[in-house]
N, C-alpha and C positions, 0 to 999 in steps of 0.2 A: 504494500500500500504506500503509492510516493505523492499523493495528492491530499491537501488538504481540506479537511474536514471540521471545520469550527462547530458544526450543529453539533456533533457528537462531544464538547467538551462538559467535563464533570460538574456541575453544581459549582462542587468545592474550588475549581480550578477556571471558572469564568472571570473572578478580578483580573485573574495576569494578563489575560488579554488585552489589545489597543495602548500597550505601554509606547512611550513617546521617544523615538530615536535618540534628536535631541540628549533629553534628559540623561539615556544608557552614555555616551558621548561625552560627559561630564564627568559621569561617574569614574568611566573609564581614565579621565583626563587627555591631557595637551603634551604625553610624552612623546618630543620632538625622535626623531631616528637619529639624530645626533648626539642625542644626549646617551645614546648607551653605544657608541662605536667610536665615539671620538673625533667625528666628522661633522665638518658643514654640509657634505654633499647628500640631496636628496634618494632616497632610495627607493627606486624605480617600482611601480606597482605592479603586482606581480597579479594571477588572473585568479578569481572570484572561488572564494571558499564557504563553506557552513560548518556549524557546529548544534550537536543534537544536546537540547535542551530537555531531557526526560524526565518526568516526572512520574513517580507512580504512589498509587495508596486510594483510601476513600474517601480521604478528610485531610484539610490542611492538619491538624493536628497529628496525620499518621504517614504525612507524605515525604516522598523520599525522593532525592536525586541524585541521578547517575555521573558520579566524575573518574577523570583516570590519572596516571601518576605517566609523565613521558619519562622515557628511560632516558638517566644521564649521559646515553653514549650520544643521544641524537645531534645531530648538525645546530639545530634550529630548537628554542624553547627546551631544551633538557633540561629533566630534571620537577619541571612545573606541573600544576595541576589543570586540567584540562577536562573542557566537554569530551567527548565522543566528535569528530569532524576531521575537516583537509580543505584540500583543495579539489575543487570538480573538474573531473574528467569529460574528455570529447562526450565521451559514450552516455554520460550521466543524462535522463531526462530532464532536470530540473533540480535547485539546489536539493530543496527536499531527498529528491532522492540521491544527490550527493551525501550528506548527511545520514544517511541512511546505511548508505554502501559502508562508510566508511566507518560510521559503528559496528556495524557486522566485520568488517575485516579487524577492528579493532578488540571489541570485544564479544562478538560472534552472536550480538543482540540480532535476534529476529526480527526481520521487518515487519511479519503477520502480527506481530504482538504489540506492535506499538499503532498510535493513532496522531499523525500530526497532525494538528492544532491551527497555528498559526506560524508564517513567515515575515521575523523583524524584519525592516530596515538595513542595509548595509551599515555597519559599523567599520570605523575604518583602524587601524594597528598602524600608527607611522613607524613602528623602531620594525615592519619589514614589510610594508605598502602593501600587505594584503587589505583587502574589502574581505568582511566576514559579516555571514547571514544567518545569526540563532536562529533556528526552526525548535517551537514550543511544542512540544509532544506530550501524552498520555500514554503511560507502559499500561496497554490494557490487560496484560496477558505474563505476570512476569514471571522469568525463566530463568536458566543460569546464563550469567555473564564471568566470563575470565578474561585475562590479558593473551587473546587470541594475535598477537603480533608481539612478543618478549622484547625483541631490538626496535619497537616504537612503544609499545606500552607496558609497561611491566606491573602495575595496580590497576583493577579496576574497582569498583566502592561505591558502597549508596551512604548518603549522608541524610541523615533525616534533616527536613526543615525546623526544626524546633533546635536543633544544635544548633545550625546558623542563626539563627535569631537571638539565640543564648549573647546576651551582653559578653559573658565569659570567651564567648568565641570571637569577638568582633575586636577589629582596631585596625588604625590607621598606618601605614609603613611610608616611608621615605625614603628616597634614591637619588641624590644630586639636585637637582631643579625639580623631581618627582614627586607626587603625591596621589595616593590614594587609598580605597579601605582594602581591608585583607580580613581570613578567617583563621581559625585553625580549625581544623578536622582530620582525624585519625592520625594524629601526629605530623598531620604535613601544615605549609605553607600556603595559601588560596591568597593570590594576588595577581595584578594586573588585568588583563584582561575578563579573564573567567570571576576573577571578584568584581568587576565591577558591573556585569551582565547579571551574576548574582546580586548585587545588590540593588540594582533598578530591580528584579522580580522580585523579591522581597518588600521593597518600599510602594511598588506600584500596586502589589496583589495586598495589599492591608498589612501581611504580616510581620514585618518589622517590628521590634521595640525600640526606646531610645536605648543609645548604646555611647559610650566614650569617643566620640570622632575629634575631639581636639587635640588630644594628645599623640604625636608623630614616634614610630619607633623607627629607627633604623632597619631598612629591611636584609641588608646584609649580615647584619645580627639577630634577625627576625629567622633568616633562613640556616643559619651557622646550628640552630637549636631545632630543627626540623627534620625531618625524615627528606627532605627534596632531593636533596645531596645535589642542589645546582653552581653553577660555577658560573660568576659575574664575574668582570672585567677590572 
């Protein structure tokens, strides 16, 4: 199933809907591609990706989302915490089902089990000029998932929604001119991009609490105490 389907969304799971690019965009921040390679020179846009936003349970109270751990050997983002996604192929009908494939190859989620929702907005990642399109899904049917590709993904994980929200789990990191929120879960580090698409769905769907956002931790020191094992510049 690569088309979406908004009638079929869950009661519990209609807030997240018609969240505002924009505001995702913010969240994410203004981290120049200069600011993590030591260059002025723009870094060339590279061709249209998605990332599967899954969600499964019956109740915001019991729902859970799918993230993965990139293996530290990877060229690109090692080591970080990530949707399910890539980059789309010739062959792909549509990001959606970009998004899709690329869970399955990732962590060998079933397409039949899940129900996409809706397709954000291009988000854009300056520090490697990909354009990336969260696709909102419903795991209608959940099964097992593993790290079905070890040398790209070596975690896969559901994190409940009420951990994220947990104030305990929530806070701000900081990277040179950088700023934005981050999580902890399962002993790893959720920041940059994937934290910041998490936390438009959280803030936009009601379930947010307030949480400590003034205080900046160093995210180098943030990640030194993590399971990521990723390696900055």
């Amino acid at each position: 199933m690569s088309q979406l389907l908004p009638e079929r969304t869950p009661e519990w799971l209609k807030p997240a809907l018609g969240v505002d690019p924009s505001q995702v965009q913010e969240l994410i921040g203004n981290r120049q591609a200069s600011s993590l390679n030591g260059t002025n020179v723009q870094v060339p846009v590279k061709r249209e990706a998605a990332v599967l936003m899954l969600l499964s349970g019956e109740s915001a109270e019991e729902a859970s989302i799918l993230l993965t751990h990139r293996s530290p050997s990877m060229r690109s983002h090692s080591g970080q915490i990530a949707f399910p996604g890539g980059r789309r192929d010739p062959a792909d009908t549509s990001l959606v089902d970009t998004a899709l494939r690329e869970a399955w190859e990732e962590t060998d989620l079933q397409r039949n089990s899940v129900t996409p929702l809706e397709q954000w907005e291009q988000l854009h990642i300056r520090a490697t000029g990909n354009p990336v399109s969260p696709i909102l899904a419903h795991w209608t049917q959940p099964g097992e998932v593993y790290p079905a590709s070890p040398d790209e993904t070596d975690d896969v994980f559901l994190v409940p929604i009420r951990e994220l929200v947990d104030p305990r789990n929530r806070f701000m990191v900081g990277f040179r001119k950088w700023q934005g929120p981050a999580f902890h879960a399962n002993g790893y580090v959720i920041w940059g991009f994937t934290a910041g698409v998490l936390s438009a769905l959280l803030q936009h769907a009601g379930w947010s609490v307030p949480w400590d956002n003034n205080s900046v931790m160093d995210l180098r020191d943030s990640l030194k105490n993590s399971r990521n094992n990723e390696k900055m510049s």
